[in-house]
C-alpha positions, 0 to 999 in steps of 0.5 A: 697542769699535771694533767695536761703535761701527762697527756702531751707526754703520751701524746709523744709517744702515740706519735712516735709508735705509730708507725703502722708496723706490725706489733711484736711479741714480747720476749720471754713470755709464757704461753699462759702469761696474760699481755693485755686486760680491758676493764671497766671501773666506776660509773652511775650504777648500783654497786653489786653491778660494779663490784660484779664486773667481770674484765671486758677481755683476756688475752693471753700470749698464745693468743687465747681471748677470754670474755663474759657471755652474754646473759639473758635478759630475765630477772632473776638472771643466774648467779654466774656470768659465763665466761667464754674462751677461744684463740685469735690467730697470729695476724689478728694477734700481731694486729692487736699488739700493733695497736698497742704500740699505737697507744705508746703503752709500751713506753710508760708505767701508767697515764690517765686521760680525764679530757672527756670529764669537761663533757660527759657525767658519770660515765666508766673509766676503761682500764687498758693494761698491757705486760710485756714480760717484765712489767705492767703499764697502764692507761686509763680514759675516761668515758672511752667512745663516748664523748664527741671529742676525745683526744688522741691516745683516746682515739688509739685506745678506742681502736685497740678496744675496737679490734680486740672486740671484733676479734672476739666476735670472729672467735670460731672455737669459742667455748665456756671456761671453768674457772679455777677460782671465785671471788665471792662478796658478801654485803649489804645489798642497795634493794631486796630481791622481789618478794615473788622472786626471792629464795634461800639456800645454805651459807655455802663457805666454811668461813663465817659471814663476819670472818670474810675480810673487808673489802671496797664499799663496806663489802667483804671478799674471799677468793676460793681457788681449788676442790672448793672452788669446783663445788662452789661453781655446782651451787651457784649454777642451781642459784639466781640474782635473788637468792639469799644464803641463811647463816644461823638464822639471818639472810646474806647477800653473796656476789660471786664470779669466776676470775680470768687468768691473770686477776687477783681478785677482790681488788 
């Protein structure tokens, strides 16, 4: 019942918001303030997949868009997903944030649409979250563009998803970002790397593998931020997905990824 009654109360409010205006930028905002994250959690995968997920999209107040790069399909592919970086214009911006208020994000704190669990195993929970200078609100569908039926906030939030991602198809200027921190995880991987493919390289941290705290999944986490941050991107360039990271004899597993504006990292 909880459920229901949480879906009929963001149905209001889709209802109510969707006015077809133009979206507003929120006030008191600064340029670097992240407004909107679409990220994928959970899901039929292996963990070091989930756990190296990178946000689907970034987009900041003066309208740049972050996103993972594509990556080709060689195994072992490379340690790091790029991360690209360009700017939406102002029409594509207010498009954007009108469909935000389509979803009626900005009228709730946090709402859960589940309705596809009846139809589809397994699947991702996509992360909708949106700041509007003051504070963060969020919603989350399950299988988002998946299941055949879906209700109407999912529908709202699968053309917010939709725009934001032709938006970043259109990106003219898109570069690669050189992130400022890296969430690094170390744990115990599901399957070795092939025999063929395998390779070693120096512990990189100046922390032990035990002294890294604990995390999700019985992995441990680290965020390095800073001139580490800068000389650990220079090692991982020259590593792979079979590299394995020798500490006093014994072999490690190390996941690392650039974290986007706005994330915390190992969360």
């Amino acid at each position: 019942m909880k459920t229901i009654a949480t879906l009929l109360v963001l149905s209001m409010f889709v209802a109510a918001c969707g006015s077809g205006q133009p979206g507003r930028m929120p006030t008191d905002l600064d340029p670097d303030d992240v407004i909107l994250t679409i990220s994928d959690e959970g899901g039929f995968a292996p963990i070091e997949m989930i756990l190296g997920r990178h946000p689907r999209y970034v987009l900041q107040a003066d309208g740049r868009l972050y996103m993972p790069g594509a990556v080709t399909a060689i195994y072992p592919g490379p340690m790091l997903t790029p991360i690209f970086v360009g700017s939406v214009d102002d029409a594509t911006l207010q498009e954007i944030l009108r469909l935000v208020d389509e979803t009626g994000l900005p009228e709730v704190d946090r709402l859960e649409d589940t309705t596809a669990t009846n139809h589809v195993a397994d699947a991702t929970t996509t992360f909708i979250t949106y700041f509007d200078g003051t504070a963060e609100h969020v919603l989350s569908v399950y299988a988002l563009g998946i299941a055949r039926e879906s209700s109407q906030q999912a529908q709202a939030a699968a053309a917010l998803v939709d725009a934001v991602e032709q938006a970043a198809l259109a990106l003219p200027d898109a570069v690669e970002y050189r992130p400022t921190r890296i969430e690094i995880r170390t744990g115990e991987r599901m399957a070795l790397p092939d025999a063929e493919f395998r390779n070693s390289m120096p512990w990189p941290l100046s922390v032990a593998p035990d002294e890294i705290p604990e995390a999700a999944h019985g992995w441990r986490c680290v965020v390095v931020e800073g001139p580490q941050a800068t000389d650990l991107l220079k090692v991982f360039g020259s590593a792979n997905q079979a590299t394995t990271w020798e500490y006093e004899g014994t072999e490690h597993a190390l996941l690392a990824r650039g974290l986007m504006p706005g994330e915390p990292g190992c969360a």
